[in-house]
N, C-alpha and C positions, 0 to 999 in steps of 0.2 A: 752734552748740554749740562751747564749748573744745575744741581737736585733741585734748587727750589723753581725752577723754571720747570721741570718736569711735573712736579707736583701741580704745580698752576696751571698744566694743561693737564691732568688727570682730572683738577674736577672741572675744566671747562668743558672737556667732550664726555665726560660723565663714562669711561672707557668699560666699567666694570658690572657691576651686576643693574638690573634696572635701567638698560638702554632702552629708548625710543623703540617701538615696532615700528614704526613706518619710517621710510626711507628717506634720506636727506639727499641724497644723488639721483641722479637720472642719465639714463643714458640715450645718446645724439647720435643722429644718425653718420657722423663726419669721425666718429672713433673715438669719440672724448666722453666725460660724464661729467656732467655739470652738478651745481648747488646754487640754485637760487633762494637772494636770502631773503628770509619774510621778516616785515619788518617787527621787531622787539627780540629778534631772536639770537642773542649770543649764542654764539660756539666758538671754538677755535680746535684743528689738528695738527697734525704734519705729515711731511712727505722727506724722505731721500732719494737724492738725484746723484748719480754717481757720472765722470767721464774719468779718462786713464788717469790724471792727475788731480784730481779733486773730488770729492761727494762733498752735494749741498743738502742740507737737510733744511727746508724750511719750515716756520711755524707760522700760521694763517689762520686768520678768519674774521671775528667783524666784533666788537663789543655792544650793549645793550643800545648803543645812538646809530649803528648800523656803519662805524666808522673802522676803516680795515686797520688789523692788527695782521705786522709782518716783521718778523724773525729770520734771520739768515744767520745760520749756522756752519762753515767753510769746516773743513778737513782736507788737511795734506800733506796723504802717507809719505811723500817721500822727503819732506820737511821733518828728518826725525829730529827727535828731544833726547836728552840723555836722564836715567838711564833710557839706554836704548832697546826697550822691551815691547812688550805686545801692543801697548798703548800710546808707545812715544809718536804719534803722529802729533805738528801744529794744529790746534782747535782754536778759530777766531769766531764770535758772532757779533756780525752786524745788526744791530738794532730799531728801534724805530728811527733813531736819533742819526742810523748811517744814511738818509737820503735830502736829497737835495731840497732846498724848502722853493716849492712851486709857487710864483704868484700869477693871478689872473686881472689884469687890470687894476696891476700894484696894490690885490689885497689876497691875502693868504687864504689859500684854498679847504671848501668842508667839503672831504670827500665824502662821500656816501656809496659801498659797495649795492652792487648791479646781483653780481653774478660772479664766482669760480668754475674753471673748467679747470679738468686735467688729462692729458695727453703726452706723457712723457715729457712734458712743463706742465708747471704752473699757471696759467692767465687768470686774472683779476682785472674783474670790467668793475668801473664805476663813473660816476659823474659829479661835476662839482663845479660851480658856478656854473651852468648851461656848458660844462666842456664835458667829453666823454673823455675817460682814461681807461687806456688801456696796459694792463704792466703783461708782459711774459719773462717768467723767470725760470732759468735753466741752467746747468753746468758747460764748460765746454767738454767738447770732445774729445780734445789731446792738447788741453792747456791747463796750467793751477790755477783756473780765476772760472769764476759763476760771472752770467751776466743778467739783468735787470733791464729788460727793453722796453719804455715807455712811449706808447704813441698817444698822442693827443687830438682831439677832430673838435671844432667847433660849431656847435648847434645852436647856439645863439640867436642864429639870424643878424648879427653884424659884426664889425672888425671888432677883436679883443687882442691887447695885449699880453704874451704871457712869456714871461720871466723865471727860466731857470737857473737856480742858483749854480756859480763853478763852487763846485765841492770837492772839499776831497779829508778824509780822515786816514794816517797814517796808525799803525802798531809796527813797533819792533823785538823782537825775539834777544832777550841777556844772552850774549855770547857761550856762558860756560853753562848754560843747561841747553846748546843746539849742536848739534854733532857737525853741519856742514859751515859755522859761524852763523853770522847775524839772519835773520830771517825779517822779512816785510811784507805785513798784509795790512791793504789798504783797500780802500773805497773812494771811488774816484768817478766825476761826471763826466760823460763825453759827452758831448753837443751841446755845452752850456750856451748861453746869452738870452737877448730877448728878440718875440718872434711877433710880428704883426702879422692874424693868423684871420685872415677872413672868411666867412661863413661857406660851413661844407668843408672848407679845407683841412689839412691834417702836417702833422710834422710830427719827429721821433729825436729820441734821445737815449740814453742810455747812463746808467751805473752798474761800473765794471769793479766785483770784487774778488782781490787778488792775493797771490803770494807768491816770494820768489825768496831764494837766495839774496842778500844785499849785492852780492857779487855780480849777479845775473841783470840784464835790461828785462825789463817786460815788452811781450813780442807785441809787434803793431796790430792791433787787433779791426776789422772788419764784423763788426754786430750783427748785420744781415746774413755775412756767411757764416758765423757761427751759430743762430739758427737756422739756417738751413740745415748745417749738417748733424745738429741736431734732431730736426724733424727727420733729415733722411734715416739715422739708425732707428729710429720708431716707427717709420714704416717698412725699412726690413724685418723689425721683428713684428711687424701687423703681419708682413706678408708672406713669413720664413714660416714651414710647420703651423700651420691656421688649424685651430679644429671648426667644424660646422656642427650645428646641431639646429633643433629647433627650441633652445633656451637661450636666448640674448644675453642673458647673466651669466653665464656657463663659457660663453663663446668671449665676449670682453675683456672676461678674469683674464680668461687664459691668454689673450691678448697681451694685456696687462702684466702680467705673470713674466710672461717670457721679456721685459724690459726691465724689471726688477733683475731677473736672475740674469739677464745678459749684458748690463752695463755697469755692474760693481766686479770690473776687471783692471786693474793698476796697471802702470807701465815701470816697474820697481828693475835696478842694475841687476837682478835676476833672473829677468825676463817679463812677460806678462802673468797676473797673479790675480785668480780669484779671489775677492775676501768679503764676509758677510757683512759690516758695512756697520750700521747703527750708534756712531760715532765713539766706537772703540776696536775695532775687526778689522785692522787694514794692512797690505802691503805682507802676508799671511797667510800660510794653507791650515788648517783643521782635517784633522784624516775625518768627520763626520761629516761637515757641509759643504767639503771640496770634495774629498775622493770616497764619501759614499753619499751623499744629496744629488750631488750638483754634476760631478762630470760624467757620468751614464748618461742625463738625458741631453749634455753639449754634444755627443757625439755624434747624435743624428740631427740636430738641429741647421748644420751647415753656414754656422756662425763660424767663420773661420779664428774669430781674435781667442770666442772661448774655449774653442778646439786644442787652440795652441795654450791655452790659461790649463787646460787641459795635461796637456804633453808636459809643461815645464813643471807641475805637482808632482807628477808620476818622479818627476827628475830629481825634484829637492826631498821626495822624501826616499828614494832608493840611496841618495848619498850616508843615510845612517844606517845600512845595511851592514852588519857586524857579523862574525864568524863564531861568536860569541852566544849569538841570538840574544843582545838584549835588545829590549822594544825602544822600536822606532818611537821617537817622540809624537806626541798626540798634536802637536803646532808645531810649525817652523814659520818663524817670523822676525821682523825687522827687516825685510827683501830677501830675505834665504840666509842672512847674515847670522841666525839665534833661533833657538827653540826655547817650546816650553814644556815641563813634563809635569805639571805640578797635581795632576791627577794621578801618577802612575801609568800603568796598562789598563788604558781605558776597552781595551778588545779594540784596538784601533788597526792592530794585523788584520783581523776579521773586516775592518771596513775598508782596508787597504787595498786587500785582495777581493774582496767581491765587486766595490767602484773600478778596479783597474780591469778584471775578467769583463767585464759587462761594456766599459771604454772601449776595450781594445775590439771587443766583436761587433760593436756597432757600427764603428769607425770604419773598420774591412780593410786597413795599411799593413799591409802583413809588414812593412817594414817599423812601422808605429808598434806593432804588436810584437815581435821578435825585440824592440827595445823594453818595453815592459814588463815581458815574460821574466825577466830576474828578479823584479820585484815581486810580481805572482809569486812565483816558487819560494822565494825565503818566507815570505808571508803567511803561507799555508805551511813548510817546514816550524815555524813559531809557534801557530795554533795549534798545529800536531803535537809538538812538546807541553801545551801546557793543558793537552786533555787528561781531566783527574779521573782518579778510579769509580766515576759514575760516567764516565764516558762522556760527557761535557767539558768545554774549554771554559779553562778557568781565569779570571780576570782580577785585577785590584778593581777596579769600577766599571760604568757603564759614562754612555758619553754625556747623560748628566750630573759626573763627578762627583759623585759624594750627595749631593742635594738631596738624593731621597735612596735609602737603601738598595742596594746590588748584591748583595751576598759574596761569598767566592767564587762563582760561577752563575751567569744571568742567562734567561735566555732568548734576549737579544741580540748577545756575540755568537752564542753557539750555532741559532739559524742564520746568523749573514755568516757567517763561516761555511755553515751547511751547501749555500747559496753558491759562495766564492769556490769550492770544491768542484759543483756541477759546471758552472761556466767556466772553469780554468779546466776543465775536461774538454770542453766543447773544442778550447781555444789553442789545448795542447795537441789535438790530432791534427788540428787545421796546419799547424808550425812543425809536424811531424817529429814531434816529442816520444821518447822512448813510450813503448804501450804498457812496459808494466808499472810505468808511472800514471798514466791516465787513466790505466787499471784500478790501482791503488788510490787515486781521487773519488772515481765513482763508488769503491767499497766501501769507502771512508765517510763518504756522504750518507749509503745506504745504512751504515751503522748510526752516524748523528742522526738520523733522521729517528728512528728505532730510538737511539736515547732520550732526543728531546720528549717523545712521549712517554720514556717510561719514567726520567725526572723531573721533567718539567709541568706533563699531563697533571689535570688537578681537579678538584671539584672548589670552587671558587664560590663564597656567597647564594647558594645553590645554582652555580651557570661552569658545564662543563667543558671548563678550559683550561691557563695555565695557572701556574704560578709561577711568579716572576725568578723566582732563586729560591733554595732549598732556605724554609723557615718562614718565606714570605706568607702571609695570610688575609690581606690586602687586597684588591682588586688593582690590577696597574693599566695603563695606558697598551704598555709593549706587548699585553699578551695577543696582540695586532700582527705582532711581525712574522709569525709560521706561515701566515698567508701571504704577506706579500712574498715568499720566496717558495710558494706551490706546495702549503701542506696544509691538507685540508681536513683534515682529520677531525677536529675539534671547530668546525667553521658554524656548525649553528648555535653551540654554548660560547662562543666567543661572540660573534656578532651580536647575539641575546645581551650578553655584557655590557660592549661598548656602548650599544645603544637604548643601555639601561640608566635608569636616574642614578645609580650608584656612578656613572661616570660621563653619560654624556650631558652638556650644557648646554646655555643657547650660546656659548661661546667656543663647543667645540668638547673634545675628550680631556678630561682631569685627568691629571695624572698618577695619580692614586684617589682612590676611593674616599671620601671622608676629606677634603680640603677644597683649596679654591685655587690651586694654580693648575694652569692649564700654559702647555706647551703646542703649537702650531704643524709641529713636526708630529708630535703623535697622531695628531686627529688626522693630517694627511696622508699618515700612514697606515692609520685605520680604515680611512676612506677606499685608498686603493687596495689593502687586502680584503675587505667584505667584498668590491668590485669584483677581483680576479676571483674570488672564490664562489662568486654568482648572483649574489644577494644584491645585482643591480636592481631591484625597482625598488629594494627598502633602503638599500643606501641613497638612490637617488634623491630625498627626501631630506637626508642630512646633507649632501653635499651640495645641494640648492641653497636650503636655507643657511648653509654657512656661506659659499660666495656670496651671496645675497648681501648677507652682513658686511663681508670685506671691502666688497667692491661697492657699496651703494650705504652702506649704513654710519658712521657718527668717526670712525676710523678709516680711512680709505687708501689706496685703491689696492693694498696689497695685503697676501699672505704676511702673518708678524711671526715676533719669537715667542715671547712667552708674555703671562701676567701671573705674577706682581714682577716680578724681575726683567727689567730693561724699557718696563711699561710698555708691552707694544710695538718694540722696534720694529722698521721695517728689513730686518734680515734678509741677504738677495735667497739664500740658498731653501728656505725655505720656500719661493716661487719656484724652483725649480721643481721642490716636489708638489706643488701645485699641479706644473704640467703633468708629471707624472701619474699622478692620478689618474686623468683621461691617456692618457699612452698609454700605459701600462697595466690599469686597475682597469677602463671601459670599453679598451680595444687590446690590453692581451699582450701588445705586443711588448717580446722576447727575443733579442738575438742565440741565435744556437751555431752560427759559423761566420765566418769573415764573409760570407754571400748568401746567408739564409736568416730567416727566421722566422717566428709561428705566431700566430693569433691567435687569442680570441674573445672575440668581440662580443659583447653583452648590450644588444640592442633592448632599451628599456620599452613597457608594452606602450608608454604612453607614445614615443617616437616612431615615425615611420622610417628616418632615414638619418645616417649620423657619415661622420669623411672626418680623414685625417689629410689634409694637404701638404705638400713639399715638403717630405719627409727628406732631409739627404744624408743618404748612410749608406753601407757596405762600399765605400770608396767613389762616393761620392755621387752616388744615384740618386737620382728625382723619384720619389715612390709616391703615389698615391693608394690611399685606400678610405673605397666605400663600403658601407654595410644599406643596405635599403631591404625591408619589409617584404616577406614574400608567401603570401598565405600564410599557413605556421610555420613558416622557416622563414631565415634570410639571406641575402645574397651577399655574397663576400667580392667583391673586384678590388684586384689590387697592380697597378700600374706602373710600371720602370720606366723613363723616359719615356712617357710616351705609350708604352710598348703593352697591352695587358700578360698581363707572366699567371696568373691564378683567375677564375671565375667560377665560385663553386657556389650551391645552394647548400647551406646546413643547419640543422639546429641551434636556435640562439644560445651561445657560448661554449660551442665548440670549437675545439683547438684543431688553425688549419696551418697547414706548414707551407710557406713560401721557399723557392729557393730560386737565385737570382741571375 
């Protein structure tokens, strides 16, 4: 979006320090969360909407006379610009001025918004001259065009005429900045004319915004079935992997969550391609929010599109595997056509190999896993090479580039390496890999583990935990990460930390001590190492009150990236560690083989009972698992089609091992 258009919705949703305590959303019992608006009350947000060939970002909400304000925002990655770099996707926005001018008995309509709901769309209820309007606005699914579905009902109590305008606004793309020639994105009415609409009754129309090659026809489009199948991928991911709890905010998010992180997936001549979205991240892998965010938790999801968004990463970035060992680029983008290195050695080997260890055991394809394994192993032979003489891997950055110090050696790389070592153990005897190599991984591990404490170990603002890189003196976000990867060592001066005022906020973990930017990824990182490391009923607490925020408060309905920088985007791969969190921070779970894996589940005292539903993983198994209250212990059941495979009574946050 233009800066000054960001700026103008920075202070319209007031996004930063001094938010509203009470809530502006609510949540419906039909899977949506609404905003009803009170009258004098401006606001305005946004949202992106991703399908294979397009993300919509809209911008919404109502000005001080209660009149809606709506912004559409088009990107489409495979419409590249030249250069043809990280950012060359077309970016068109439609504006107020792209909709058709409605009249109601040949006099021009004063809308007045009702109501916003969101539900993997958009919808805006409003009324204007005695007519109810309805807009639902959504991406398609596997086309380059957003559609704008307007139905109309009349309440009136007698016949009205109402007159839509045929519209239609063209752009075209200068030939010598479009890599495939002319490009056209337009806005265009379908079901224009005039309709004598008698009382009770209703009619629909639509405005279809697009883009194509000039070369290419735009495909005949059906408006109904393309929300339909819309609605249908939002309630696969309602239905796919559900958690239950007895928190309705908690349970939503994550609803929520898993439609952010499963529908910014492209269909680029590469293959299909995760990318984080926020109208510059497209058609793109990130060795951070692809292969160490995002595809661990696709593997058990049983989302097949992002499975395979999955597989073809692993693919685009084992092609810059070199004999050489210089480091894989930290991006590959333009559709696998370009990289980007302009960070250096972000420790992106370390993210490589620990998202590809944790993939491939989840997933349970030994034939999936026997293709990855050569990326595994260069990727850990790389980290080996660049362990310095304090026994830590050493790096040019960390994966927020330069923005805030890393030292030579951080230790963020060191434990996802630490990480990548134990599961590339797990995953090498499963594929019957030599033992004095698997050997050699677990030694290797047990020695980082011993170093990150004796370099990294710190006494911090009096809170005994890390420091981020030799010299740091700082309080940082990451010294979060020993836990999410089972080291527990320093888990009560850390968590003391996080969720101390030196770093935590109402908007989550600072990123360094003493400032105001805060990143999403860290606090959901911190969230689920205080979880795994036990400290469920005091994290409970922060991680309430931050969904609370996301899903229901002045920004909605998703996990973002960061503030001041990108203002809030809604980034997919951070939802992904949303889920994460409850997977892996409140219930444990860990793959340890292509048909196993362990718990453990941290039933909070306030809960009597929590479930993780249609989990599909180890090759494609239906897993359920409950935890329910059981005097001072609770009950662990966990379910394979059907079938119970484990039912054991244990102490709350004890690790149980499944195997399948």
């Amino acid at each position: 979006m233009p800066n000054f258009f960001w700026c103008w919705l920075l202070g319209a949703c007031c996004l930063v320090n001094g938010l509203q305590a009470q809530n502006r959303w609510n949540i419906e019992s039909n899977g949506s969360i609404s905003w009803k608006v009170q009258k004098g009350d401006a606001h305005a947000d946004n949202i992106e909407m991703s399908g294979r060939f397009v993300s919509l970002i809209a911008a919404y909400g109502v000005d001080e006379k209660g009149r809606p304000i709506l912004s559409r925002q088009l990107v489409f990655p495979m419409l590249r610009t030249i250069p043809n770099d990280t950012h060359a996707n077309i970016i068109y926005t439609f504006g107020q001025d792209a909709e058709p001018l409605i009249k109601i008995n040949n006099r021009s309509v004063n809308e007045q918004v009702n109501r916003f709901f969101l539900r993997g769309l958009l919808t805006i209820e409003s009324t204007a001259n005695n007519i109810l309007i309805k807009r639902e606005l959504f991406p398609s699914t596997d086309k380059p065009l957003a559609i704008e579905k307007f139905t109309l009902k009349n309440i009136s109590g007698r016949d009205v005429t109402i007159d839509i305008e045929d519209f239609e606004k063209i752009s075209r793309s200068h030939p010598e900045k479009s890599v495939y020639g002319v490009y056209e994105m337009s806005a265009k009415t379908y079901g224009s004319g005039i309709y004598l609409v008698k009382p009770d009754e209703s009619f629909s129309f639509a405005v279809l915004y697009s883009g194509r090659k000039i070369s290419e026809q735009l495909p005949l489009i059906d408006v109904d079935k393309e929300l339909g199948k819309r609605n249908d991928f939002v309630n696969l991911m309602f239905n796919n992997l559900t958690f239950v709890s007895p928190d309705t905010v908690l349970n939503r998010m994550f609803d929520f969550a898993k439609i952010r992180a499963m529908e910014s997936i492209y269909e680029t001549k590469g293959g299909l391609v995760h990318s984080p979205g926020g109208a510059s991240y497209y058609a793109a892998i990130w060795a951070n929010d692809q292969a160490e965010y995002a595809n661990p938790f696709f593997a058990y999801t049983g989302y097949q599109t992002a499975i395979e968004a999955g597989k073809v990463s692993w693919g685009w970035f084992a092609k810059y595997m070199n004999p050489e060992f210089k480091p894989i680029p930290s991006s590959i983008i333009a559709e696998g056509t370009g990289f980007w290195n302009g960070a250096g050695d972000r420790g992106d080997q370390a993210m490589i190999a620990y998202g590809a260890s944790r993939f491939a055991l989840a997933l349970g394809d030994r034939k999936t896993a026997e293709e990855i394994w050569p990326l595994i192993e260069w990727c850990i032979e790389f980290c080996k090479r660049k362990i310095n003489a304090d026994g830590v891997v050493a790096s040019d950055s960390d994966e927020l580039e330069g923005r805030f110090p890393a030292g030579e050696a951080n230790l963020c790389t060191t434990s996802l390496f630490y990480d990548a070592l134990i599961s590339a153990s797990y995953l090498g005897k499963e594929l019957g890999k030599p033992v004095k190599m698997i050997n050699g991984y677990t030694s290797l591990a047990n020695e980082l583990r011993k170093n990150i404490e004796k370099h990294f170990g710190a006494e911090m603002d009096g809170f005994k935990t890390y420091r981020y890189y030799n010299g740091n003196d700082v309080l940082r976000s990451w010294i979060c990460i020993p836990l999410t990867v089972g080291i527990f060592d320093r888990t009560e001066g850390t968590t003391d930390a996080l969720f101390s005022p030196k770093l935590w906020t109402d908007q989550g973990i600072l990123t360094q001590a003493g400032t105001k930017t805060f990143w999403d990824r860290s606090t959901l990182y911190g969230l689920r190492g205080v979880f795994a490391a036990g400290a469920i009923d005091r994290g409970l607490k922060f991680f309430t009150d931050y969904s609370n925020r996301r899903l229901l408060g002045d920004h909605v309905p998703y996990a973002v990236e960061a503030w001041p920088e990108g203002n809030q985007r809604h980034l997919s791969a951070e939802s992904a560690l949303y889920c994460r969190v409850v997977t892996e921070g409140i219930f444990g779970f860990h793959p340890i083989g292509l048909n196993a894996f362990t718990l453990t589940p941290q039933l909070p005292a306030s809960w009597n009972v929590m479930a993780l539903k249609n989990i599909v993983a180890f090759g494609g198994k239906k897993i359920d698992i409950s935890v329910k209250r059981s005097d001072e212990k609770i009950n662990v059941t966990v379910t394979s089609d059907g079938r119970i495979v484990k039912n054991v009574q244990v102490v709350n946050g004890s690790k149980v091992e499944i195997k399948l």
